[in-house]
C-alpha positions as CSV (number, residue, x, y, z in Angstrom):
1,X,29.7,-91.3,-44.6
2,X,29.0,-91.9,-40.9
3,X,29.2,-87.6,-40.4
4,X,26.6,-87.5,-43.0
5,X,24.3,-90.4,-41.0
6,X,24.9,-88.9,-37.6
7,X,23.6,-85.4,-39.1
8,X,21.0,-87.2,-41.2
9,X,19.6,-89.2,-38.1
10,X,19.9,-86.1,-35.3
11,X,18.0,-83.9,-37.9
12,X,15.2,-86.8,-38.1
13,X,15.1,-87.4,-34.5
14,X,14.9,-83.4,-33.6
15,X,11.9,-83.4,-36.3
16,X,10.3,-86.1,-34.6
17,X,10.5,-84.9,-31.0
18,X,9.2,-81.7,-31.9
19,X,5.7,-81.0,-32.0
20,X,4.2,-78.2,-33.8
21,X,0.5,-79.2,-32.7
22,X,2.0,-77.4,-29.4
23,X,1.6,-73.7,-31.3
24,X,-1.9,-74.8,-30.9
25,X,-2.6,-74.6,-27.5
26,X,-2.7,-71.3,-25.5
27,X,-0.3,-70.9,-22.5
28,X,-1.8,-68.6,-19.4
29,X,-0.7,-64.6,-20.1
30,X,-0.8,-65.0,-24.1
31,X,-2.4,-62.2,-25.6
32,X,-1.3,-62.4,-29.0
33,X,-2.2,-59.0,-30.9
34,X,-4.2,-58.4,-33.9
35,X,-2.2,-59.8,-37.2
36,X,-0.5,-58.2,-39.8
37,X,-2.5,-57.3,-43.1
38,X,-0.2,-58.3,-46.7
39,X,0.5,-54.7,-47.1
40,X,2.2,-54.3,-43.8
41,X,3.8,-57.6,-43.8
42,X,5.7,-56.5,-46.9
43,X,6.4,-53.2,-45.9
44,X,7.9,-54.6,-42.2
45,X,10.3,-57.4,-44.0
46,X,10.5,-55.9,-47.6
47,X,10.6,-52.2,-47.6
48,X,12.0,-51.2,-44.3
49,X,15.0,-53.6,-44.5
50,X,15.4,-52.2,-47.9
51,X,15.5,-48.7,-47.0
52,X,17.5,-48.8,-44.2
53,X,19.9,-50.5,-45.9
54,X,19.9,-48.0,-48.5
55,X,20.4,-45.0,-45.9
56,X,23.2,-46.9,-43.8
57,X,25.1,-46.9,-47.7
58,X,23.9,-43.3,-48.3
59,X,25.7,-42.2,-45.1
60,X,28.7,-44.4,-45.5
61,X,29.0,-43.0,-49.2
62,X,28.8,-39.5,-47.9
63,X,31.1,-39.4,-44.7
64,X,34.1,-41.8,-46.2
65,X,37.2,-39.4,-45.4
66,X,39.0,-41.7,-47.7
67,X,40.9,-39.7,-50.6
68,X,39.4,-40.6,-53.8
69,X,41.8,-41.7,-56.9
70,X,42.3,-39.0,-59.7
């Protein structure tokens, strides 16, 4: 019980002490870049994750030297 309060209480203090109106202001050197449209959003942390995933199995598949059961 006094685990779960400790955690409970950091968590609240580290939400409290953390200020997310800070995002807001500009710090000198930002040059933040054009954003991301929905279709490249998707396809940066959908697709490509996706696919690479699938080729990284695809090779493993391929090259296992591993003798296969009859």
């Amino acid at each position: 019980m006094r685990a779960g309060a400790v955690a409970a209480g950091t968590t609240l203090m580290m939400l409290l002490m953390s200020s997310p109106a800070l995002a807001l202001t500009r710090d000198d050197g930002d040059d933040p870049g054009s954003g991301l449209s929905v279709i490249d959003t998707v396809g940066l942390y959908v697709v490509a994750p996706i696919v690479l995933f699938a080729v990284i199995a695809g090779l493993v598949m391929v090259l296992d030297k591993s003798k296969k059961q009859v």
